[in-house]
N, C-alpha and C positions, 0 to 999 in steps of 0.2 A: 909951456909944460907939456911935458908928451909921455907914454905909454908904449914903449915899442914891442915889438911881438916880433921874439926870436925863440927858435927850436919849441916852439908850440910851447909857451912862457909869457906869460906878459912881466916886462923887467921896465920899474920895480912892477911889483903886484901891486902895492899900496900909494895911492898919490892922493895931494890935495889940491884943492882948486878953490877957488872964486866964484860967488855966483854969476853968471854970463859968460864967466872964460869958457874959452875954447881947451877943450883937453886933445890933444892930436894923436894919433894912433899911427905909425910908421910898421907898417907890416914887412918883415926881412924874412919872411919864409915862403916859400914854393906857393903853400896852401893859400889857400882864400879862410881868415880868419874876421869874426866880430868882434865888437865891446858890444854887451847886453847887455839892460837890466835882470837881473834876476827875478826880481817880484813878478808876480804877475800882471802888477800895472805898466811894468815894461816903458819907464819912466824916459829912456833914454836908449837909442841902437844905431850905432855906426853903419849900419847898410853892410853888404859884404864889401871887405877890403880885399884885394887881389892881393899877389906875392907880389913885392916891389912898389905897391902905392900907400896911400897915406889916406887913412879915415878922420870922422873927428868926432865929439859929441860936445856939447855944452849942455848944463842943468841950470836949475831957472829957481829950486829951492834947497833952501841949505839942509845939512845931513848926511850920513854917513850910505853909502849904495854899494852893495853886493853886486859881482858883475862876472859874466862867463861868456865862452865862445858859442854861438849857435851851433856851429860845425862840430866843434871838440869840446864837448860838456865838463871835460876833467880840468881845462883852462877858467883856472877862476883868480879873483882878486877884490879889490874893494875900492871909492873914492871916496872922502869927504870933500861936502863943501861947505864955507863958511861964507859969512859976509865981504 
């Protein structure tokens, strides 16, 4: 299951996951792009991803998580995870 991030997008915006999976993040733009938590317990962050590489996050409780770019605030989206 992955999250790619093109033209400052995350497509889709909406994914779901598994508790433990791996969500993979494939970054295809120039920029250096994040997956963030939004909350401020900052549950989960891919580290910066460079243009051309592949980040990742896995979550460890289920629930639905708001998520933005560090670098580009306006890049938002959302995961759920389930059992």
């Amino acid at each position: 299951m992955g999250i790619r991030v093109r033209g400052f997008e995350y497509v889709p915006a909406s994914a779901t996951v598994k508790v433990g999976e791996k969500l993979s993040v494939p970054n295809a733009d120039d920029a250096p792009h994040t997956l963030t938590d939004r909350s401020d317990a900052r549950a989960f962050d891919s580290g910066t991803i460079k243009g051309g590489q592949t980040g990742e996050v896995s979550f460890g409780t289920p629930g639905t998580y708001a998520y933005f770019c560090e670098f580009h605030p306006f890049m938002k989206g959302s995961v759920t995870v389930t059992r």
